[in-house]
C-alpha positions as a printed NumPy array, in Angstrom:
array([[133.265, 110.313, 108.469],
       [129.782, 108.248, 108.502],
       [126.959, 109.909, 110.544],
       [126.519, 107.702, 113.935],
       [123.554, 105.255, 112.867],
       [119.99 , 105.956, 114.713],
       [119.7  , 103.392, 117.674],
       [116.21 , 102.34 , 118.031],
       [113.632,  99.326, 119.175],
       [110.895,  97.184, 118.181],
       [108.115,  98.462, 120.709],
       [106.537,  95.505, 120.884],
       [109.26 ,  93.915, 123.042],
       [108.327,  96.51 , 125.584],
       [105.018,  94.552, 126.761],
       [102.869,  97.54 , 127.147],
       [ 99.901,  99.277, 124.972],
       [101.196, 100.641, 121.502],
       [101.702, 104.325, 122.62 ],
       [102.07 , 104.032, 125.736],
       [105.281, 101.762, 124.181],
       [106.102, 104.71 , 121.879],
       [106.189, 106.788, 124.773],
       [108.517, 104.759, 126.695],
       [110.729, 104.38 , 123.683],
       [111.098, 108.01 , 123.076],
       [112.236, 108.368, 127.1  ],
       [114.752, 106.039, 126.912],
       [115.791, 107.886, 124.243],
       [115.91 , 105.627, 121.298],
       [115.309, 107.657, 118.048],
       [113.314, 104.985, 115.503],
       [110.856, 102.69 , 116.229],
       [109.784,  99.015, 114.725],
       [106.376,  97.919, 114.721],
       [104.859,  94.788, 115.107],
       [101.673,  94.11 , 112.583],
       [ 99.82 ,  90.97 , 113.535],
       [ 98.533,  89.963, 117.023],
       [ 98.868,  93.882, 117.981],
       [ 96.251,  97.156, 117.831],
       [ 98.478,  97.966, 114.63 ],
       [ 96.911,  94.677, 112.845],
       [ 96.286,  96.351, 109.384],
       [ 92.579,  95.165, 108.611],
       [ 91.941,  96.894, 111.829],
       [ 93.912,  99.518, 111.671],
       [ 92.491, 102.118, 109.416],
       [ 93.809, 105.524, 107.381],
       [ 92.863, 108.166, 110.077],
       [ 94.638, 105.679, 112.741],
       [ 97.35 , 105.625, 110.863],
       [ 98.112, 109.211, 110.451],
       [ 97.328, 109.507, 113.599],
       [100.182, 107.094, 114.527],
       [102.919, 108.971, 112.308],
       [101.812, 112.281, 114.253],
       [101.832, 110.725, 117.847],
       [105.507, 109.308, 116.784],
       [106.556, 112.807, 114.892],
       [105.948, 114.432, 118.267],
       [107.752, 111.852, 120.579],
       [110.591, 112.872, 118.044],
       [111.29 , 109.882, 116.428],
       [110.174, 107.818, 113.238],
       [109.114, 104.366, 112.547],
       [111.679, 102.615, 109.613],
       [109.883,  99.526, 109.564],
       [107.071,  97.546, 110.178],
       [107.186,  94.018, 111.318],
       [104.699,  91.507, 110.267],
       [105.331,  87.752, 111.803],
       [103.827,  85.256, 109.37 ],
       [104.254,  82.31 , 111.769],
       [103.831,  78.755, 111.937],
       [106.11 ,  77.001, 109.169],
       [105.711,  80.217, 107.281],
       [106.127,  80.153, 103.486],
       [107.593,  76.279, 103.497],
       [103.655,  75.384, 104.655],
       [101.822,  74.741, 101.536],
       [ 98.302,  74.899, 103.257],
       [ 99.11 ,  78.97 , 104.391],
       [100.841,  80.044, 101.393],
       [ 98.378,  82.077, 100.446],
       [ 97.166,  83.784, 103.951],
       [100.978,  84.41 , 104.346],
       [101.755,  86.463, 101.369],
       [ 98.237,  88.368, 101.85 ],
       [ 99.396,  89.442, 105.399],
       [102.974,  90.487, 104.242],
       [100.7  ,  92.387, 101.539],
       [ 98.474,  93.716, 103.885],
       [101.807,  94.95 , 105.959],
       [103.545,  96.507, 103.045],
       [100.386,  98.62 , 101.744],
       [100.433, 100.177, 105.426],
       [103.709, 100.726, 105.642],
       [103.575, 102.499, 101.511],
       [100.534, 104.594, 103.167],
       [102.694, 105.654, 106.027],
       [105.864, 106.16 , 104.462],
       [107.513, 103.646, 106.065],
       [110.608, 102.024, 103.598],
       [111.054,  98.66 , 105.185],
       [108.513,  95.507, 105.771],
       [110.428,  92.891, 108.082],
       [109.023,  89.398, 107.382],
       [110.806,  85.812, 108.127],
       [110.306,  83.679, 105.335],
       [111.294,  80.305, 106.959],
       [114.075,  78.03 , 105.794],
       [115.023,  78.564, 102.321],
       [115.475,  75.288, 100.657],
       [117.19 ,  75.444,  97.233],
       [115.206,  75.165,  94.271],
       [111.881,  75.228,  96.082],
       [109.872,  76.641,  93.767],
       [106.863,  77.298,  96.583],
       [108.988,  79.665,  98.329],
       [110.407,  81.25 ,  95.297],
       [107.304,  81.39 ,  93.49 ],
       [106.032,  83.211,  96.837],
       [108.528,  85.605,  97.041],
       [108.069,  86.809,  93.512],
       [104.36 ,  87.726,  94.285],
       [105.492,  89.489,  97.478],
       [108.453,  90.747,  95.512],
       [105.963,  92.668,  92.614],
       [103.706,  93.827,  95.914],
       [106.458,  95.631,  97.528],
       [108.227,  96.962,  93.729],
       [104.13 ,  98.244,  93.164],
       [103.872,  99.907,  97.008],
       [107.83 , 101.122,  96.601],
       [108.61 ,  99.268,  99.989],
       [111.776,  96.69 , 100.925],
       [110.988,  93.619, 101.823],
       [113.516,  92.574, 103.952],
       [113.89 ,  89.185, 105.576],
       [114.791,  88.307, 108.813],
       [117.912,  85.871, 108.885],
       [118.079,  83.103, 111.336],
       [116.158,  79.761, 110.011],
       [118.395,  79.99 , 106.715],
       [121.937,  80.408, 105.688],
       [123.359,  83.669, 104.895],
       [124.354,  81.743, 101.648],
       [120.965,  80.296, 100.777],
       [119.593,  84.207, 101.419],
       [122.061,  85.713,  99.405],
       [121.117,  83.393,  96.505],
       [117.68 ,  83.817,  96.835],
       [117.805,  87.14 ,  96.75 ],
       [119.919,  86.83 ,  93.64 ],
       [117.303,  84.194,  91.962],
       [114.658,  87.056,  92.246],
       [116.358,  89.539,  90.129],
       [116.501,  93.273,  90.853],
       [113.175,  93.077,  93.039],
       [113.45 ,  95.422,  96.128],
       [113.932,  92.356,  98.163],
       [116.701,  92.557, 100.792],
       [117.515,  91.184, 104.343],
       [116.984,  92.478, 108.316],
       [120.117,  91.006, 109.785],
       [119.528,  89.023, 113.341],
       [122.606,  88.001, 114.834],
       [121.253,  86.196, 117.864],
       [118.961,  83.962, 115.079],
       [121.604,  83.545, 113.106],
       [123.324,  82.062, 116.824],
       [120.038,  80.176, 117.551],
       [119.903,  78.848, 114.076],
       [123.855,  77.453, 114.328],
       [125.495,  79.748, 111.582],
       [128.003,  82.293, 111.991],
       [126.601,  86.227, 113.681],
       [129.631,  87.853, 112.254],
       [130.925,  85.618, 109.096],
       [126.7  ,  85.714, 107.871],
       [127.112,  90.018, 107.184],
       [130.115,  89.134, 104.04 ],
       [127.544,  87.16 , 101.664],
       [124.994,  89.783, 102.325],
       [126.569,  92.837, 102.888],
       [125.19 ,  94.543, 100.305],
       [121.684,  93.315, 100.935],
       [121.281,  94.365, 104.498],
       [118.978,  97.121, 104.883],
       [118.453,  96.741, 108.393],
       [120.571,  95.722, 111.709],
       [119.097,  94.104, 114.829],
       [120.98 ,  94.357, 118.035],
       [120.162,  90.987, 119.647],
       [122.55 ,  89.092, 121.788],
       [121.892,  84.801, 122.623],
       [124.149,  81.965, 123.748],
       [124.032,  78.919, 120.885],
       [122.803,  75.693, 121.8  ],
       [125.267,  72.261, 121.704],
       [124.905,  69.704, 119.007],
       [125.637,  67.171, 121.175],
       [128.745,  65.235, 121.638],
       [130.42 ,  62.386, 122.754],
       [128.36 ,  59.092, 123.467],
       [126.042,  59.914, 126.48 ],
       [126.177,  63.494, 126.421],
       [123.492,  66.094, 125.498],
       [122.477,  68.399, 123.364],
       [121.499,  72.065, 125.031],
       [119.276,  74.403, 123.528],
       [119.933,  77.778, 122.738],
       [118.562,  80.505, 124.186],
       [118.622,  84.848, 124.112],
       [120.347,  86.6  , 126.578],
       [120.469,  90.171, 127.552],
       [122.753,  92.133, 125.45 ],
       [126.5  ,  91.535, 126.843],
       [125.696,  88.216, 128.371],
       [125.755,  86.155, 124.856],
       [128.457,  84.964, 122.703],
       [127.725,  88.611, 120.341],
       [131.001,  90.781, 120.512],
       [129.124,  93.898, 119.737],
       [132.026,  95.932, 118.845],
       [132.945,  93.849, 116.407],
       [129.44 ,  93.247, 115.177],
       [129.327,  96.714, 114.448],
       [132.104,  97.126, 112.775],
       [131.81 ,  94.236, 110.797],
       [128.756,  95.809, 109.678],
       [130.577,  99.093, 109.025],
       [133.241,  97.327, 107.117],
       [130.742,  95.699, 104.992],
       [128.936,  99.123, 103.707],
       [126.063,  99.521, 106.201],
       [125.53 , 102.915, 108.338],
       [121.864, 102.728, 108.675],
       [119.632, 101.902, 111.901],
       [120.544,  99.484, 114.992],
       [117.031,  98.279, 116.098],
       [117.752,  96.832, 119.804],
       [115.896,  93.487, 120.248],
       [115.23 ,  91.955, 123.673],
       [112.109,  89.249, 122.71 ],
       [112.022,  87.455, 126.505],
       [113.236,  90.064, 128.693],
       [112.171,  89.815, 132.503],
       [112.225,  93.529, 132.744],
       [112.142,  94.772, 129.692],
       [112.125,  98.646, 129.957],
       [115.022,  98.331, 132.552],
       [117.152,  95.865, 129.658],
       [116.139,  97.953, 127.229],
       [117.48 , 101.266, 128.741],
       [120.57 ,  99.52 , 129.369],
       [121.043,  98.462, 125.452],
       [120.764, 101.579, 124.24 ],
       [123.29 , 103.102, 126.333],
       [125.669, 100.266, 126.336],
       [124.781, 100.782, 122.358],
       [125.336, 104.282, 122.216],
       [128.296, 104.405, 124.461],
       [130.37 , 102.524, 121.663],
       [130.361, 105.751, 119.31 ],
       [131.541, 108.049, 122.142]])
């Protein structure tokens, strides 16, 4: 029988000052950690080599370990021409710390993934020789892009180590499937999110309207997390469930109540 995965959380959804985050983390009693890279103390041109062994000992004694770092490249991300460049040198910048720190996974989003854009593949291969050189994943978020238009970028680029963080609530948000997405990349997921959402309406009939959609707390969305698990089970992967909660009211009270709801599945 499979080992129970490692439930854990992306601090930076907790709102609070880096270790003080860690800290709360470890009490609720998640077991790995995420880590947001830009717009945080743990921006890597500011965060230097004694910081960051610092880091891996302050999380080493909470008793729990950091399997990726998360690095938001924003704005249109690699479909905007004009940031190309600053994009892939902060995904760089993310996967030299994480090499350094013994992290194994970068999270980035790429943006939509048009076929046969050349930009975005041409991108992809430079971030793709930066993380085979640091021995890092890169592994992109879904949610702006079809699981199929992933899985065939992923296939365009070879055998580079670039693979995918699965997001069911984007996948929701960005009107595919949460569940029918994890088939075409099954063997490309090196990472689970545990984020729940309610999908927003196309629109209808003649008058009516369109409703955005919007994330929920976990339980309250249109995510069937028993069956999210196991489809992710039944599709090969037994490795961490990082807990998302982005807009959270309260987040260390939602948060608490993820994890157990989480945990209380394997019981």
């Amino acid at each position: 029988m499979a080992a129970r995965p490692k439930i854990g959380m992306a601090i930076a959804d907790l709102r609070m000052p880096g270790r003080e985050a860690i800290s709360e983390a470890a009490r609720l009693g998640y077991q790995v950690i995420q880590i947001d890279t830009v717009g945080t103390e743990f921006e890597p041109r500011r965060f230097g080599q004694t910081a960051r062994r610092d880091l891996r000992h302050f999380v080493a004694q909470a008793n729990m370990e950091i399997v990726a770092l998360h690095v938001d490249i924003g704005g249109g991300r690699l479909g905007d021409a004009s940031r190309i460049d600053e994009c892939v040198d902060r995904t760089r910048a993310a996967m030299e710390m994480a090499a350094g720190m013994r992290v194994p996974i970068v999270v980035m989003e790429p943006g939509p993934i048009v076929p046969d854009n050349a930009q975005v593949v041409e991108a992809m291969r430079r971030l793709a020789q930066s993380a085979d050189r640091t021995g890092t994943i890169l592994a992109m978020l879904t949610g702006q892009s079809g699981p199929g238009e992933m899985a065939g970028l992923i296939g365009e680029l070879g055998a580079a180590p670039v693979r995918v963080c699965y997001d069911p609530a984007g996948l929701m948000l960005g009107g595919f499937d949460a569940l029918g997405g994890i088939e075409p990349l099954a063997s490309q997921i090196v990472l689970a999110y545990v984020r729940d959402a309610v999908p927003g309406s196309r629109g209808g009939s003649a008058g009516s309207r369109a409703t955005q959609g919007h994330e929920v707390s976990l339980g309250e969305g249109h995510l069937d997390l028993a069956d999210y698990i196991g489809a992710l089970h039944e599709g090969g992967y037994f490795g961490p469930l990082i807990v998302r909660r982005l807009h959270a009211m309260d987040p260390v009270a939602e948060l608490g109540k993820a994890r157990e709801k989480l945990a209380s599945l394997g019981r």
